[in-house]
C-alpha positions in Angstrom: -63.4 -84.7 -15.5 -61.7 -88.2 -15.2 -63.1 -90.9 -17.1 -63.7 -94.2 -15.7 -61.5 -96.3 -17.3 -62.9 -100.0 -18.4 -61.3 -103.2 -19.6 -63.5 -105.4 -21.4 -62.9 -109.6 -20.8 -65.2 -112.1 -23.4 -64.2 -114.3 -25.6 -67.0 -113.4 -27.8 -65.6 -110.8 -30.4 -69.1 -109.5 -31.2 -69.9 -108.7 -27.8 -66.6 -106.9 -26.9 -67.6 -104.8 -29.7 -70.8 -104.2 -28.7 -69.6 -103.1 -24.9 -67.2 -101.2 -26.8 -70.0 -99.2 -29.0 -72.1 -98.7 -25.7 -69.4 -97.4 -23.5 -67.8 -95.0 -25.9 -71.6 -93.1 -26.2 -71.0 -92.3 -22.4 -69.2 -88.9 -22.1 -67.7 -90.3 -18.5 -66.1 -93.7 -19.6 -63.2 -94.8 -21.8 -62.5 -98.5 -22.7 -58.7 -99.3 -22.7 -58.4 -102.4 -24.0 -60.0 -105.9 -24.7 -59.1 -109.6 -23.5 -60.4 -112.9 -25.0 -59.6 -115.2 -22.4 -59.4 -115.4 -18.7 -55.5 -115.2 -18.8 -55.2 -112.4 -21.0 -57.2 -110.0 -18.8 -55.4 -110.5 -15.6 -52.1 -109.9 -17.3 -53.9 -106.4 -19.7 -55.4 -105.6 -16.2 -51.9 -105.5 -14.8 -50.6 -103.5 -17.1 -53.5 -100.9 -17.7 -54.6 -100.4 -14.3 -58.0 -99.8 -15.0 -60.8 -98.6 -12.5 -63.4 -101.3 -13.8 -63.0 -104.8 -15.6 -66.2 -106.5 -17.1 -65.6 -109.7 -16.6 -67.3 -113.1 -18.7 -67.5 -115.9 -16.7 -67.2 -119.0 -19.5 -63.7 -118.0 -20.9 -61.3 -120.4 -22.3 -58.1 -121.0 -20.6 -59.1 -119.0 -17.6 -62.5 -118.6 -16.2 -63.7 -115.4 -15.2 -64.3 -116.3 -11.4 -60.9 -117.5 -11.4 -59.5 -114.4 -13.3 -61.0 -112.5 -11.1 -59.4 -113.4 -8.0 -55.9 -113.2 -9.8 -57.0 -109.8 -10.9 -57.9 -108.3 -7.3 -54.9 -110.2 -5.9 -52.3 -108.3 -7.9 -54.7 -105.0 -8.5 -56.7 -104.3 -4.9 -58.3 -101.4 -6.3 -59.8 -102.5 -9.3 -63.4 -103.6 -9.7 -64.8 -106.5 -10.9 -68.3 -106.4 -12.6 -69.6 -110.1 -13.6 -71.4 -110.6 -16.7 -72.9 -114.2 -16.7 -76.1 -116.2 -17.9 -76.0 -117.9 -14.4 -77.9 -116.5 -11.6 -78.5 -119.8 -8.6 -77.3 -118.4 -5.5 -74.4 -120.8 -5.0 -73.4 -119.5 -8.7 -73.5 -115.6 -7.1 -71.8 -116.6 -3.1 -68.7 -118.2 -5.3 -68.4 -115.1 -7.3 -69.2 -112.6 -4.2 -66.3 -114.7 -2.5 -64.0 -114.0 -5.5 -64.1 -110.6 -4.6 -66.5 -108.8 -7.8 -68.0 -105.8 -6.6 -70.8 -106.4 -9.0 -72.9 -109.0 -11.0 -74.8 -108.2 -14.1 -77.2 -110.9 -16.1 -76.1 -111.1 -19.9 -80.1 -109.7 -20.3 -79.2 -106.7 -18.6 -79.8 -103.4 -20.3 -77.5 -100.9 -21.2 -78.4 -98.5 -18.8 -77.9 -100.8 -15.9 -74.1 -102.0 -16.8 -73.2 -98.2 -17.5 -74.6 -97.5 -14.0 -73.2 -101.0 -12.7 -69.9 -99.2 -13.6 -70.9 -95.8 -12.1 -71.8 -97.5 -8.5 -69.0 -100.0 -8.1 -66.2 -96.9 -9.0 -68.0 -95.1 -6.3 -67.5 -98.0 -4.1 -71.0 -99.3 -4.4 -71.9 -102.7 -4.6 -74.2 -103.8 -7.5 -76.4 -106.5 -8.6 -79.0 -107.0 -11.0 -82.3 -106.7 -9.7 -83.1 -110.7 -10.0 -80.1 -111.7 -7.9 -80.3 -108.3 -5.3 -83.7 -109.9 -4.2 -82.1 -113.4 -3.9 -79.1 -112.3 -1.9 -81.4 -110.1 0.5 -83.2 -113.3 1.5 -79.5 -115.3 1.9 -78.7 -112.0 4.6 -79.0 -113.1 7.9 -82.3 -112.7 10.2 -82.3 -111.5 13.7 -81.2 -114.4 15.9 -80.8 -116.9 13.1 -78.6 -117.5 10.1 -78.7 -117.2 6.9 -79.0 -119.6 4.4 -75.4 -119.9 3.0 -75.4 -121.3 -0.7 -72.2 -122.8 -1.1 -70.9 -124.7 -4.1 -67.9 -126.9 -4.2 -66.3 -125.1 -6.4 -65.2 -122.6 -3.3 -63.6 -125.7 -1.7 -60.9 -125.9 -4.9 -57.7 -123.7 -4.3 -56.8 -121.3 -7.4 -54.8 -123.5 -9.0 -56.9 -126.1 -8.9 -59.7 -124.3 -10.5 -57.6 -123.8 -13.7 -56.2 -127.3 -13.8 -60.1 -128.1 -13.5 -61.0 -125.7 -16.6 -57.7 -127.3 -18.6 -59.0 -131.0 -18.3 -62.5 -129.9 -19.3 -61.5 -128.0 -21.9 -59.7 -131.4 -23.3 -56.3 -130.5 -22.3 -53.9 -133.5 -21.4 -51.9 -133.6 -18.6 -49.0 -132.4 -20.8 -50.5 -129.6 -22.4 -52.4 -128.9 -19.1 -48.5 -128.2 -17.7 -46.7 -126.2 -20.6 -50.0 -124.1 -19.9 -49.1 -123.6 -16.5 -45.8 -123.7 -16.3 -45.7 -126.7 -13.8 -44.3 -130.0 -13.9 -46.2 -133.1 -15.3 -46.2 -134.7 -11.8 -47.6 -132.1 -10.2 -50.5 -131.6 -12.6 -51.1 -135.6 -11.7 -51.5 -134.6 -8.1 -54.0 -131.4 -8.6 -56.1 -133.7 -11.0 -56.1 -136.2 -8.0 -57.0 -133.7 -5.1 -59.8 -132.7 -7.5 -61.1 -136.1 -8.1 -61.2 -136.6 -4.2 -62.6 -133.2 -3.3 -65.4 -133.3 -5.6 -65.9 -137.2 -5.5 -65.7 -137.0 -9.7 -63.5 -140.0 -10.6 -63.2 -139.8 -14.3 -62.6 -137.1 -16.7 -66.0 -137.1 -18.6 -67.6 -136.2 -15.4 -65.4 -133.7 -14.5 -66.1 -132.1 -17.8 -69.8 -132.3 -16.4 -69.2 -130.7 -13.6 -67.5 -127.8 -14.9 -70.1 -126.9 -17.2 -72.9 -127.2 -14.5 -70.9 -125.0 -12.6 -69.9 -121.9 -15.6 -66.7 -122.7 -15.9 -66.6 -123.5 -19.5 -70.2 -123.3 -21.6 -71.9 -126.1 -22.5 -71.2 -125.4 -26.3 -67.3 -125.6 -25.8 -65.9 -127.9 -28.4 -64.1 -130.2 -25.8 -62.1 -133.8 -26.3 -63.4 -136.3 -23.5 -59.7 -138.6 -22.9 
């Protein structure tokens, strides 16, 4: 029998452990290999090819909402499973539109991720109880519409979103390129389109807003310039 093949994304060593203990009890599954940060699971996803990623959301460099849409860019056939303390509706549309196939509270028990990962291999979708309920009453009603809960985070493009996680995370412009592998100037220009697009005009409240909306946690040590 084939085992289901998992790579595990937190930058929390202690809980990559843990997920590592829990899935190794299960006969069926087999973890991989382990990423810190946002940009170090899309490229061990790449190379590993597994059938599952559980995915943090508050990851340092990379997000996991972001890392996630590189990740089913480049690898169609994997699945995404969320693992995040955020559950508002706009929170879960912006990660159903980054393609996860499911999304898990960091509450959740053990038998719900392991059969999180059972569902979404067999092309299931799956979402904790809590946010399944919440969704249902987002689907649309006979004749009507339903109630979309959109964040502006979906209005960023990609790379936007990780110049947005760079400045909150107390990168400067400089560091925020080498990172990226882009020119100074055009960093300048993204940090302007996000300033416009999300009517933020200074970095302190851009900081804000990217902790409101999961991108880094709250208890991120981070350098307001």
């Amino acid at each position: 029998m084939k085992r289901i093949t998992v790579v595990l994304a937190d930058d929390h060593t202690i809980v990559r452990e843990g997920f590592r203990k829990l899935l190794e009890l299960e006969g069926d599954m087999e973890v991989l290999g382990e990423a810190p940060d946002g940009r170090q699971a899309v490229a061990l996803v790449a190379k590993l090819k597994p059938d599952v990623v559980l995915m943090d959301v508050a990851m340092p460099l990379l997000n996991g909402l972001e890392a996630t849409r590189q990740v089913i860019k480049a690898n169609p056939a994997a699945k995404v499973i969320i693992l995040s303390a955020y559950k508002d509706d706009a929170y879960v549309q912006n990660a159903i539109e980054a393609g996860v196939s499911g999304f898990l509270l960091k509450q959740s028990s053990s038998h719900e991720v392991c059969r999180a990962i059972r569902d979404v291999v067999q092309g299931k979708k799956f979402f904790t109880a809590a946010i399944a309920v919440r969704q249902e009453r987002l689907r649309p009603t006979p004749g009507g519409r339903a109630g979309r809960a959109q964040g502006k985070v979906a209005t960023l493009t990609s790379r936007e979103m990780e110049v947005l996680q760079l400045i909150a995370e107390g990168k400067a412009n400089k560091e925020t390129a080498a990172v990226l592998g882009i020119g100074m100037k055009t960093v300048e220009k993204h940090r302007e389109h996000l300033m416009e697009k999300l009517d933020i005009h200074d970095t302190a409240g851009l900081t804000r807003y990217a902790i409101s909306a999961g991108i880094i946690e709250s208890s991120v040590q981070v350098t307001i310039i």
